[in-house]
Backbone as a chain_set.jsonl record, in Angstrom:
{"seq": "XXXXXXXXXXXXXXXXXXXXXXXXXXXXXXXXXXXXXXXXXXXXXXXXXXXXXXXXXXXXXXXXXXXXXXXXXXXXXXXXXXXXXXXXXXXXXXXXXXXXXXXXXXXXXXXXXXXXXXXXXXXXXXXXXXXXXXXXXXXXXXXXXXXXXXXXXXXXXXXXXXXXXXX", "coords": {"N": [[18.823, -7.147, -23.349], [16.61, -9.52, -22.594], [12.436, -9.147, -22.957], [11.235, -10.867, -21.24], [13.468, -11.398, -19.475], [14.148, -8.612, -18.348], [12.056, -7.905, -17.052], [12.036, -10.038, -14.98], [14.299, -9.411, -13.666], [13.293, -6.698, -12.651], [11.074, -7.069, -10.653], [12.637, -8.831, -8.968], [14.207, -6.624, -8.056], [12.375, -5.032, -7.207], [9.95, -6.156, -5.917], [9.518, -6.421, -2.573], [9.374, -4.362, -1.709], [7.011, -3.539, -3.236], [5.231, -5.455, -1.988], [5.446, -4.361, 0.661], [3.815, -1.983, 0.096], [1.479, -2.536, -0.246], [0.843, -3.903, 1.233], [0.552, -1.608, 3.356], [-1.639, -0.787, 2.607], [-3.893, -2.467, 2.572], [-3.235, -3.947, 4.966], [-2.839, -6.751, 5.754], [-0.893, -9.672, 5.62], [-1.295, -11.884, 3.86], [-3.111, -10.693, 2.12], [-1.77, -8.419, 1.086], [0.253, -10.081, -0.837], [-1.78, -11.409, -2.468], [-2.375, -9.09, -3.819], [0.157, -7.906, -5.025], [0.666, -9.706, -6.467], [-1.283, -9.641, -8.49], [-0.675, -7.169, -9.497], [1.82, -7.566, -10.612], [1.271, -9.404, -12.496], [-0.655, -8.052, -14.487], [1.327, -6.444, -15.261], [3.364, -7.237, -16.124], [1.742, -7.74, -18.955], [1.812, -5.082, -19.819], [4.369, -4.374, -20.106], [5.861, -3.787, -22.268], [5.335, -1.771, -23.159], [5.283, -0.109, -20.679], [7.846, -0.204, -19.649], [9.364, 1.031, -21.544], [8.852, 3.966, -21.335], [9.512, 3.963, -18.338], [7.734, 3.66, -16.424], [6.911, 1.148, -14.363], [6.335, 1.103, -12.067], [5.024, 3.327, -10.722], [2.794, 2.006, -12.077], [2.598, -0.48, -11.237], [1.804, 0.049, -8.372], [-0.439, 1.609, -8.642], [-2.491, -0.582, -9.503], [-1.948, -1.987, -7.671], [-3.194, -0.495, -5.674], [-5.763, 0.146, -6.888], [-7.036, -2.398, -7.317], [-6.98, -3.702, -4.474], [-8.785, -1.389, -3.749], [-11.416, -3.189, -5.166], [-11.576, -5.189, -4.221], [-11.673, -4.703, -1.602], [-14.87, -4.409, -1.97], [-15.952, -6.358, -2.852], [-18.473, -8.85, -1.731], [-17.669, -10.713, -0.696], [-16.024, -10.146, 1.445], [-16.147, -8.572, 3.321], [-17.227, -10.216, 5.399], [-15.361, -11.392, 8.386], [-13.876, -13.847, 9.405], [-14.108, -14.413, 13.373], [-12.298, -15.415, 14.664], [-9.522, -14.54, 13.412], [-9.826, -11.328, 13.169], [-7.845, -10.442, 14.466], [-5.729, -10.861, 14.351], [-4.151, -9.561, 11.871], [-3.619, -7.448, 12.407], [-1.019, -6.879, 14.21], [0.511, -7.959, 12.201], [1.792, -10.164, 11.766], [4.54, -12.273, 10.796], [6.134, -10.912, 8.281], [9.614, -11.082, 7.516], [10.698, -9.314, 5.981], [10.62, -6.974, 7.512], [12.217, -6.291, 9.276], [13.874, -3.696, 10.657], [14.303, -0.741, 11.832], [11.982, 1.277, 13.884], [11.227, -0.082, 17.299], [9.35, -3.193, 18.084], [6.893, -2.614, 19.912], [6.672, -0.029, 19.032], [6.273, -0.072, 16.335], [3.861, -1.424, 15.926], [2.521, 0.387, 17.14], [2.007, 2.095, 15.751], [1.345, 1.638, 13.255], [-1.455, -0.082, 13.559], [-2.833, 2.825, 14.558], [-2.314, 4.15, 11.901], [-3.555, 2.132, 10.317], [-6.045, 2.508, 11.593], [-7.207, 4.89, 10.035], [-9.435, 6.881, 7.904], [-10.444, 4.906, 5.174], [-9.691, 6.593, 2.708], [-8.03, 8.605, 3.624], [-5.558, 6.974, 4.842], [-4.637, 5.67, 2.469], [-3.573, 7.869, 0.76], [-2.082, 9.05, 2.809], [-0.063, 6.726, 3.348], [0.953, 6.524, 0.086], [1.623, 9.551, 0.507], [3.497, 10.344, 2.389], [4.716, 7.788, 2.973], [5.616, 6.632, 1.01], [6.521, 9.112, -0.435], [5.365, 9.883, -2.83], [4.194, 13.088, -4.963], [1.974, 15.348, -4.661], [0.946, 15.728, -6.82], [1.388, 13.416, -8.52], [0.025, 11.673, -6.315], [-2.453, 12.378, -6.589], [-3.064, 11.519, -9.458], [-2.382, 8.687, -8.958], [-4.68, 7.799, -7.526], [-6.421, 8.757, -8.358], [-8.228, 11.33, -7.837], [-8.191, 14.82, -6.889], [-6.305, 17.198, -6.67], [-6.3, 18.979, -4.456], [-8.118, 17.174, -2.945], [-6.359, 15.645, -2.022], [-4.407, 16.871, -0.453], [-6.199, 18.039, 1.202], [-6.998, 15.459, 2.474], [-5.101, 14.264, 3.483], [-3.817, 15.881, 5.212], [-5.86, 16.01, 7.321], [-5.1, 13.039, 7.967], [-3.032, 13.05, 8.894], [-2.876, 14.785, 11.098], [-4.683, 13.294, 12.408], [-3.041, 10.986, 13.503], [-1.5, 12.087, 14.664], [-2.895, 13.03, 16.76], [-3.877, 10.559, 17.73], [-1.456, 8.939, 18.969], [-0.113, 10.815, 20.358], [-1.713, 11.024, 22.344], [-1.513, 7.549, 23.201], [0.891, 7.936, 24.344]], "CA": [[18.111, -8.056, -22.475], [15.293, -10.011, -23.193], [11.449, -8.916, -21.911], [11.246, -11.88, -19.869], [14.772, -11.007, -18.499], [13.915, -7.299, -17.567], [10.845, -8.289, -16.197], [12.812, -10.835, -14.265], [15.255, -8.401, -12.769], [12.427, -5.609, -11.945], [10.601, -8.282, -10.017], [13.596, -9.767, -8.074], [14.564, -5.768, -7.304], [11.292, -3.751, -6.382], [8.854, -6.835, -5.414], [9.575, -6.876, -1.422], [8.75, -2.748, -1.261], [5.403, -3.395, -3.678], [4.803, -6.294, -0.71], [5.105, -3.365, 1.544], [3.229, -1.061, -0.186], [-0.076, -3.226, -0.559], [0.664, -4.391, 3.175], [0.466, -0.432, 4.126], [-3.004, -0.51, 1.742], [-4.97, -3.581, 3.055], [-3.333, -4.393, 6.333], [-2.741, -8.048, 6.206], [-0.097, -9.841, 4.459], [-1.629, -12.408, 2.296], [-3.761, -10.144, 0.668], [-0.984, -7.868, 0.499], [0.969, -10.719, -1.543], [-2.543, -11.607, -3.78], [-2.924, -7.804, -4.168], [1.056, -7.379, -5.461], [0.457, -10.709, -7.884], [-2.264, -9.494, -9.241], [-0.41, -6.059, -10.276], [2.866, -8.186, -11.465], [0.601, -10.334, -13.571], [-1.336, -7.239, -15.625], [2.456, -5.448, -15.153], [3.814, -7.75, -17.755], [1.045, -7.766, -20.201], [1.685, -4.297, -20.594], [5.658, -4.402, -19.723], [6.613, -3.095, -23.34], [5.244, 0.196, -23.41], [5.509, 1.096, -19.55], [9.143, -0.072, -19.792], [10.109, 1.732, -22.629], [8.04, 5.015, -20.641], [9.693, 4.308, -17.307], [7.016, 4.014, -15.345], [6.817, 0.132, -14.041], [6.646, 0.885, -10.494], [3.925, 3.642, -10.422], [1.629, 1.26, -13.027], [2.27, -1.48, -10.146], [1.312, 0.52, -7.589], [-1.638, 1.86, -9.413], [-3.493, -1.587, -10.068], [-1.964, -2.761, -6.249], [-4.472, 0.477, -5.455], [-7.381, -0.288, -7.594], [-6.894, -3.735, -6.608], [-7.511, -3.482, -2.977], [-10.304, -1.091, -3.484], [-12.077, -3.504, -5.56], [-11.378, -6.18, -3.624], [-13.297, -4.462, -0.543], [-16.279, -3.835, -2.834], [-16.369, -7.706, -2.761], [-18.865, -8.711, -0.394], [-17.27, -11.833, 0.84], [-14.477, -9.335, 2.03], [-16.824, -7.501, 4.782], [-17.013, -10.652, 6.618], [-13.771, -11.754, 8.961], [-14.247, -15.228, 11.027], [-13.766, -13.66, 14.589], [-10.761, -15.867, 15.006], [-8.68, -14.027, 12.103], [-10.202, -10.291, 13.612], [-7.032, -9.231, 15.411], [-4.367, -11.183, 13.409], [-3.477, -9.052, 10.887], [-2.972, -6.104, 13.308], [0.451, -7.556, 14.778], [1.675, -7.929, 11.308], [2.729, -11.15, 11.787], [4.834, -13.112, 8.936], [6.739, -10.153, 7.496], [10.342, -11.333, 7.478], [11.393, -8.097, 5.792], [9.952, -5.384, 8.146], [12.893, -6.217, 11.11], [14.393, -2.944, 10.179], [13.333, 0.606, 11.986], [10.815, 1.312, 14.912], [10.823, -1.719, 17.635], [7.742, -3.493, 17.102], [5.552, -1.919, 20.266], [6.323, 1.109, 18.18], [5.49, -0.329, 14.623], [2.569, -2.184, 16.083], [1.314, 1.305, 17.814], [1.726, 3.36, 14.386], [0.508, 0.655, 12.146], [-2.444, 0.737, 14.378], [-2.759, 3.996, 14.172], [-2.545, 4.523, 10.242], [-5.167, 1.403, 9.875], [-7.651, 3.348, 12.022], [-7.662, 5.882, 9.496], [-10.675, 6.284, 6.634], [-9.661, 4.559, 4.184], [-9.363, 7.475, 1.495], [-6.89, 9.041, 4.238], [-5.03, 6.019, 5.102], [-4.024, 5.608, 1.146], [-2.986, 9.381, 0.52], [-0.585, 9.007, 3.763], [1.069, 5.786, 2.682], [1.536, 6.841, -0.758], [2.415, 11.115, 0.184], [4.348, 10.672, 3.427], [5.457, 7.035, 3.203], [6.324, 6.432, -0.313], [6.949, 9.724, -1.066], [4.958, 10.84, -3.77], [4.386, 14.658, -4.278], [0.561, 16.162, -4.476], [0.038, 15.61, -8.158], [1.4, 11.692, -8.165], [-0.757, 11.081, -5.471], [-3.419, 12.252, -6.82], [-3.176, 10.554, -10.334], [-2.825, 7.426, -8.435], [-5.685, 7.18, -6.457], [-7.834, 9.396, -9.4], [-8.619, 12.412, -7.028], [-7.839, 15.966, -7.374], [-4.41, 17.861, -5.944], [-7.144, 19.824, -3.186], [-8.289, 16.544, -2.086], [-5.347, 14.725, -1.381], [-3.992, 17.873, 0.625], [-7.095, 18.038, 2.419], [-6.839, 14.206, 3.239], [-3.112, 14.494, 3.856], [-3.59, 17.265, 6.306], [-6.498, 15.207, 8.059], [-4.588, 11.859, 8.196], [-1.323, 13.418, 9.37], [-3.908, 15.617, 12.388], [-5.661, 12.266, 13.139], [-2.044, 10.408, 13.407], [-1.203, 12.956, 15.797], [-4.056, 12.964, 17.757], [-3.815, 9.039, 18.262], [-0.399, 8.682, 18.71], [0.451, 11.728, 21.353], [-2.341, 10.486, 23.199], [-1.031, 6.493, 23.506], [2.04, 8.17, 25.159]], "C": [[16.732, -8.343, -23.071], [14.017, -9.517, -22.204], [11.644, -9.596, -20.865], [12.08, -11.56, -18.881], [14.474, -9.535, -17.584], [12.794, -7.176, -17.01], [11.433, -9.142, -15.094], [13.264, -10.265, -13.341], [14.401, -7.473, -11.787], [11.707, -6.143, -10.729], [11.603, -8.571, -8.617], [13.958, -7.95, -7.239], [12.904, -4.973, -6.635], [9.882, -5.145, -5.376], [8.565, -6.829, -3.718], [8.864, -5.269, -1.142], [7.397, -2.69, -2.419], [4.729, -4.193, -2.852], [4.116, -4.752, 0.092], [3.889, -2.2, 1.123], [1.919, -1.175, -0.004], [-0.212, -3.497, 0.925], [-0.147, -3.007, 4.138], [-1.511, -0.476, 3.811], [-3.839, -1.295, 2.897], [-4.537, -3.933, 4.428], [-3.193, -6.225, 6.283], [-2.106, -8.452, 4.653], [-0.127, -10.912, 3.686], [-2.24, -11.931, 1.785], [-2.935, -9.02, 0.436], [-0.097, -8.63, -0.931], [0.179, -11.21, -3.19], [-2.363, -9.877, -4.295], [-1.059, -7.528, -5.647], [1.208, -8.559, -6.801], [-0.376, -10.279, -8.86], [-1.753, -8.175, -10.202], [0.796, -6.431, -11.083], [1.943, -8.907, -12.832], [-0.209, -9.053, -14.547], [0.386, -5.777, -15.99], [2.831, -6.004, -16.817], [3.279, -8.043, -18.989], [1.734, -6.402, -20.563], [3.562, -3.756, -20.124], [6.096, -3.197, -21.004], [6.541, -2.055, -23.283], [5.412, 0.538, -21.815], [7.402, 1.179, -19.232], [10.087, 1.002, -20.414], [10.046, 3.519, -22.067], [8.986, 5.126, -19.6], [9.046, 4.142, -15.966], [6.082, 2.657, -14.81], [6.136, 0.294, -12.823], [5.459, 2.182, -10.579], [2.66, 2.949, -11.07], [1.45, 0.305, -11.703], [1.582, -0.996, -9.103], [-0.043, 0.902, -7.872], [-2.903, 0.776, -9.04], [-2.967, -2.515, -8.418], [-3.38, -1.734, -5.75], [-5.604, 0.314, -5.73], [-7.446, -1.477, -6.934], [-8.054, -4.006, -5.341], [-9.202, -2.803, -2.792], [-11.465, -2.414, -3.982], [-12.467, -5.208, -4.756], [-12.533, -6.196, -2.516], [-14.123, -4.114, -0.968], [-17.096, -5.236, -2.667], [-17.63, -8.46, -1.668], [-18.58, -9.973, 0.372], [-16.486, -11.363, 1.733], [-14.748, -8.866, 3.01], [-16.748, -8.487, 5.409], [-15.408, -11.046, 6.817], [-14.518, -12.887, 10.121], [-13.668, -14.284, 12.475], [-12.102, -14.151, 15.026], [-9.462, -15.127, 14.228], [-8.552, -12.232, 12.48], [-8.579, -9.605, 13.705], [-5.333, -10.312, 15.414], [-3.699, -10.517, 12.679], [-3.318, -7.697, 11.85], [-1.54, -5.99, 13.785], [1.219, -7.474, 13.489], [2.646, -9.057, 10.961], [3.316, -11.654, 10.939], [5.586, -12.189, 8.124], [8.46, -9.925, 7.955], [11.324, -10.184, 7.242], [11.11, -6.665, 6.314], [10.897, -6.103, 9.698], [13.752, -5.133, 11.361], [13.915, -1.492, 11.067], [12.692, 0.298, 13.502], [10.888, -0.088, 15.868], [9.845, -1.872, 17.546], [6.575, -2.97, 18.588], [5.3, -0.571, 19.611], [5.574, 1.123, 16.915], [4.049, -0.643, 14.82], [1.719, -0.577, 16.087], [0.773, 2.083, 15.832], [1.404, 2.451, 13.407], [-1.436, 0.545, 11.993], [-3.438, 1.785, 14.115], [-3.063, 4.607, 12.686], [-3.718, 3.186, 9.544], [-6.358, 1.938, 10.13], [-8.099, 4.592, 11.252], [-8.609, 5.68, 8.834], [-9.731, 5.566, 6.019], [-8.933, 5.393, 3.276], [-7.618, 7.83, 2.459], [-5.842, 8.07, 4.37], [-3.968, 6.155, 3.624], [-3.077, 6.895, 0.834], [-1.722, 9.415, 1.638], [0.363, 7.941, 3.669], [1.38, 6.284, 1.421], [2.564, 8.578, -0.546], [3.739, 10.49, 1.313], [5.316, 9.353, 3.809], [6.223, 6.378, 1.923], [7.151, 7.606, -1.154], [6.795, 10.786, -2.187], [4.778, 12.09, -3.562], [2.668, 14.3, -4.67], [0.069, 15.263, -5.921], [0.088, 13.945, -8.388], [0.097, 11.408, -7.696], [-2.069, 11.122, -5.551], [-4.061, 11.526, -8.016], [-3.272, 9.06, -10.005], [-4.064, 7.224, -8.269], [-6.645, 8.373, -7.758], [-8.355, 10.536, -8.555], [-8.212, 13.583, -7.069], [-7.053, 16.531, -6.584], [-5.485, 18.233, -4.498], [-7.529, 18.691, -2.65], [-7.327, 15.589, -1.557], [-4.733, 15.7, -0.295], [-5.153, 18.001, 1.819], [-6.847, 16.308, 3.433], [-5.317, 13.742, 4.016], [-3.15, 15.044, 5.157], [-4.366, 16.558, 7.347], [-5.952, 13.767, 8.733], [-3.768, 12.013, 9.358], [-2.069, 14.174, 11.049], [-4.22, 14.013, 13.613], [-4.457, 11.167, 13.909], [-1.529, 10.9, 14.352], [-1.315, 12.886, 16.902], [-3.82, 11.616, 18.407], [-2.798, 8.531, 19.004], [0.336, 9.654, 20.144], [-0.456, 11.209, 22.967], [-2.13, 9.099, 24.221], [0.276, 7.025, 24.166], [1.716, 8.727, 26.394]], "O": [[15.998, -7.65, -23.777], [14.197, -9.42, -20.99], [12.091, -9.204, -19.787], [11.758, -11.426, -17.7], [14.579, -9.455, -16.361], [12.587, -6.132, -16.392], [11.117, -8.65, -14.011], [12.837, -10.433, -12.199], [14.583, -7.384, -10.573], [11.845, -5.464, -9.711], [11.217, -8.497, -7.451], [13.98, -7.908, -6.009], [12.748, -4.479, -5.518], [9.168, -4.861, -4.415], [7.437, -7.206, -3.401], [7.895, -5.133, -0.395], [6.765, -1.634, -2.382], [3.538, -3.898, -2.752], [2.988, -4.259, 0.127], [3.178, -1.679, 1.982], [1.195, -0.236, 0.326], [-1.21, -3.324, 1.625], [-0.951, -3.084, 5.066], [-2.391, -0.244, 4.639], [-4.319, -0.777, 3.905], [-5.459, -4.254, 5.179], [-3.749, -6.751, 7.247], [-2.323, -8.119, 3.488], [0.767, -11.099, 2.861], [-2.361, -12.381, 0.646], [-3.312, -8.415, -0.568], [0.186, -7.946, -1.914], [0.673, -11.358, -4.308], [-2.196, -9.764, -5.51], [-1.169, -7.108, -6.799], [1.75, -8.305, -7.877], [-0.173, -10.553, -10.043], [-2.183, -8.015, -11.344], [0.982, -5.829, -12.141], [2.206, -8.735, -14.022], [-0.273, -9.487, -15.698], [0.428, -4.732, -16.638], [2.705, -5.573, -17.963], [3.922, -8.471, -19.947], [2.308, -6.437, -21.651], [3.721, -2.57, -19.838], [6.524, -2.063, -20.787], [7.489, -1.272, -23.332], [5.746, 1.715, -21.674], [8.061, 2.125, -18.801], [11.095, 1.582, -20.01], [10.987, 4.274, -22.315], [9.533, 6.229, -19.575], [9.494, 4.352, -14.839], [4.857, 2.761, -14.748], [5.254, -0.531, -12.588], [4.462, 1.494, -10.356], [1.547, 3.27, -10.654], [0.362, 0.267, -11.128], [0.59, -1.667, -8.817], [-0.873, 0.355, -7.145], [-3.959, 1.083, -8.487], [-3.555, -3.544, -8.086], [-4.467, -2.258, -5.503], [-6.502, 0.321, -4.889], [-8.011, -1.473, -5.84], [-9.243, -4.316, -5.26], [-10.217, -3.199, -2.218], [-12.378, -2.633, -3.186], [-13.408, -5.995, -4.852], [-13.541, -6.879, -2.334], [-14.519, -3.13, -0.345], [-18.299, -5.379, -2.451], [-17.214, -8.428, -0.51], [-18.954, -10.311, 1.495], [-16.201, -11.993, 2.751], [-13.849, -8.608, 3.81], [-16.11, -8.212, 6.425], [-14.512, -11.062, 5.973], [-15.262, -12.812, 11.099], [-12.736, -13.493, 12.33], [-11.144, -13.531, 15.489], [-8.354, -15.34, 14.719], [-7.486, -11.679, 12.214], [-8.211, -8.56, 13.169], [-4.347, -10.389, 16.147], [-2.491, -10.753, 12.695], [-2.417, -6.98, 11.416], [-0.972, -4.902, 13.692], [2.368, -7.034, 13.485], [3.688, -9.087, 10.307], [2.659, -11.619, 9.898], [5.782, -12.675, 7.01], [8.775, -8.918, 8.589], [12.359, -9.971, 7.873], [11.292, -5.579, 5.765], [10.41, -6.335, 10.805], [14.537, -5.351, 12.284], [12.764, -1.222, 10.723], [12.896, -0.738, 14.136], [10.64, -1.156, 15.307], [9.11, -1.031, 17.029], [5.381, -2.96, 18.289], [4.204, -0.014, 19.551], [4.687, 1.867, 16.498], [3.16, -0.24, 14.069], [0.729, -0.291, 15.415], [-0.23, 2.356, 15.172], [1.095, 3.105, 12.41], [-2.265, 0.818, 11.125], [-4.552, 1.671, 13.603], [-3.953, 5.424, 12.447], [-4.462, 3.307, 8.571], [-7.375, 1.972, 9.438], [-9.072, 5.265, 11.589], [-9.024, 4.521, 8.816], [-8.517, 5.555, 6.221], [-7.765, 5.138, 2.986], [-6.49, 7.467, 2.123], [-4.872, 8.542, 3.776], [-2.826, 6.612, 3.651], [-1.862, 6.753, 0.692], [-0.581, 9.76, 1.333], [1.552, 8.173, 3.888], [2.537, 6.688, 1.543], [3.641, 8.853, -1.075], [4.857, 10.247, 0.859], [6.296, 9.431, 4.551], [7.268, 5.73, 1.971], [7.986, 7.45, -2.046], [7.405, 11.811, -2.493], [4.998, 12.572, -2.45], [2.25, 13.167, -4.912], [-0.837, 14.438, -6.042], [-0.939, 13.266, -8.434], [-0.819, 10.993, -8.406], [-2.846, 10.368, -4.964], [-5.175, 11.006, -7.942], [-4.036, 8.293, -10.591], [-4.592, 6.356, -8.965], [-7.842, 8.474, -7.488], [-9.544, 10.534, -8.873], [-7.169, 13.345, -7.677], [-7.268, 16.166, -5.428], [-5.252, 17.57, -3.487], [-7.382, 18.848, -1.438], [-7.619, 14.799, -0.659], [-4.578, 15.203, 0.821], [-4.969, 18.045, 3.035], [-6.617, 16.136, 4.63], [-4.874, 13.007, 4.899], [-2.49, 14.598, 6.096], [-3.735, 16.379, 8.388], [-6.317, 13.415, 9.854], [-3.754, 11.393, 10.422], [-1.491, 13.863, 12.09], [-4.079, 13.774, 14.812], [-4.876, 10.513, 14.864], [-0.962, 10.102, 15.098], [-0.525, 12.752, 17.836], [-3.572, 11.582, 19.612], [-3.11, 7.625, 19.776], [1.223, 9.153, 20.835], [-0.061, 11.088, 24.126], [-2.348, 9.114, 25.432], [0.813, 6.043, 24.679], [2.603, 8.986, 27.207]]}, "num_chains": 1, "name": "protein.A"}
């Protein structure tokens, strides 16, 4: 197969769960969709060698991660027109999330895992919703095995807390 082609394929199979992934990150799903372009587009510069490696799909994730942070560093990004505020909470527009949880449930725990810090927020979508183990999760996000367990342990407390309470 040709690059183009296996770039093609990888694309057409993992792109809807790197959607999701960036969606879990930022919370709203057009900058989930710039956030997952932006990691396809520096994916295939460096396609050859992570291909050949294996490791497509944590590089994407990676630079969906950096991404986002750098994104909110931006400072047009702190403001939100008031009208837009309490749009992206609902989730609206995501065709492929009709699957699981009905949606006063998804809404509550979506909710819920937005109100986290940020640091925490990231560490519990990548450990507990993607999967990764300790050391992953911490190469991702650049942080050390003790602080992702600490933020893990805090997220998963605070998730708790929020969540037992709304019932």
């Amino acid at each position: 197969m040709s690059r183009d082609s296996e770039f093609s394929a990888f694309v057409a199979a993992r792109r809807t769960h790197l959607r999701r992934v960036a969606y879990a990150c930022c919370g709203d799903w057009h900058r989930a969709e710039d956030l997952v372009q932006t990691s396809l587009v520096k994916l295939y510069v460096a396609w050859p060698r992570l291909h050949r490696d294996g490791r497509e799909e944590a590089y994407a994730r990676r630079i969906i991660v950096r991404a986002d942070v750098d994104e909110r560093r931006r400072p047009w990004r702190r403001e939100v027109p008031s009208s837009q505020a309490g749009e992206t909470l609902h989730g609206a527009g995501d065709p492929a999330a009709e699957t699981g949880p009905g949606p006063e449930e998804r809404d509550e725990l979506f909710a819920a895992v937005q109100a986290l810090p940020e640091q925490q927020r990231k560490v519990v979508v990548l450990r507990h919703w993607l999967g990764l183990s300790v050391a992953e999760t911490a190469e991702e996000l650049g942080i050390s095995e003790g602080t992702v367990k600490s933020h893990s342990s805090r997220g998963l407390a605070a998730l708790q807390r929020t969540l037992t309470t709304s019932d």
